[in-house]
C-alpha positions in Angstrom: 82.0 187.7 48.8 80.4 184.8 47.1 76.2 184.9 47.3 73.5 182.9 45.8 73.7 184.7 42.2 77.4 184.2 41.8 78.4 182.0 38.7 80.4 179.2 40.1 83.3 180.1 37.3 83.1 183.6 39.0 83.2 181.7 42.7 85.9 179.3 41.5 87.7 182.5 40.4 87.1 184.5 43.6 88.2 181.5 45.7 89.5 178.2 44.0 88.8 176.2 47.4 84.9 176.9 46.2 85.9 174.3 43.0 86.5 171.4 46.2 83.6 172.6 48.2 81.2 172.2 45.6 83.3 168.9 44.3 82.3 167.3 47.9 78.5 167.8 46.6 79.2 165.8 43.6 78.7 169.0 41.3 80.9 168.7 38.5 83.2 171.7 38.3 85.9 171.5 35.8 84.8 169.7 32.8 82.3 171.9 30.3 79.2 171.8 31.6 76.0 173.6 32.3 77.1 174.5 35.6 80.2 176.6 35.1 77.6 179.9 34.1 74.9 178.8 36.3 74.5 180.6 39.3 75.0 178.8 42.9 71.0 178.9 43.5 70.6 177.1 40.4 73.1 174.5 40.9 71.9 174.1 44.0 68.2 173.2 43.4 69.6 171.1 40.9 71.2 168.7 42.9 69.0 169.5 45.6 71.7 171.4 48.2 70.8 173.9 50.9 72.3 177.2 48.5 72.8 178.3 52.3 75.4 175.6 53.0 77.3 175.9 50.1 77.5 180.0 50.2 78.6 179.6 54.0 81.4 177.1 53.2 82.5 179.0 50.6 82.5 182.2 52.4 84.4 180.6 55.5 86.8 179.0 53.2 87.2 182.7 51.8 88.1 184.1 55.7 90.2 181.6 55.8 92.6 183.1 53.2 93.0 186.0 54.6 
């Protein structure tokens, strides 16, 4: 289960629908960047998301897998 500390490499490897989630934010998720080691909080206060949101979609999208 994905949560505000989780690396978005190690979200995107726990749940690759997490890479188009975060895409539909505009945060950059395949290309080398800062944001492939930084957690989900911190990518969220940088582009000024609800962390809630994003954890929540990702989580649901996760539910939805199985």
């Amino acid at each position: 289960m994905v949560d505000k500390y989780t690396s978005l490499c190690d979200a995107i490897a726990e749940n690759p629908i997490a890479a188009d989630i975060l895409m539909s934010y505009g945060i950059a998720t395949y290309d080398i960047t800062e944001n492939q080691f930084s957690s989900l909080e911190e990518i969220s206060i940088r582009y000024g998301i609800d962390i809630n949101s994003i954890v929540n979609q990702i989580n649901s999208g996760l539910a939805n897998l199985y």
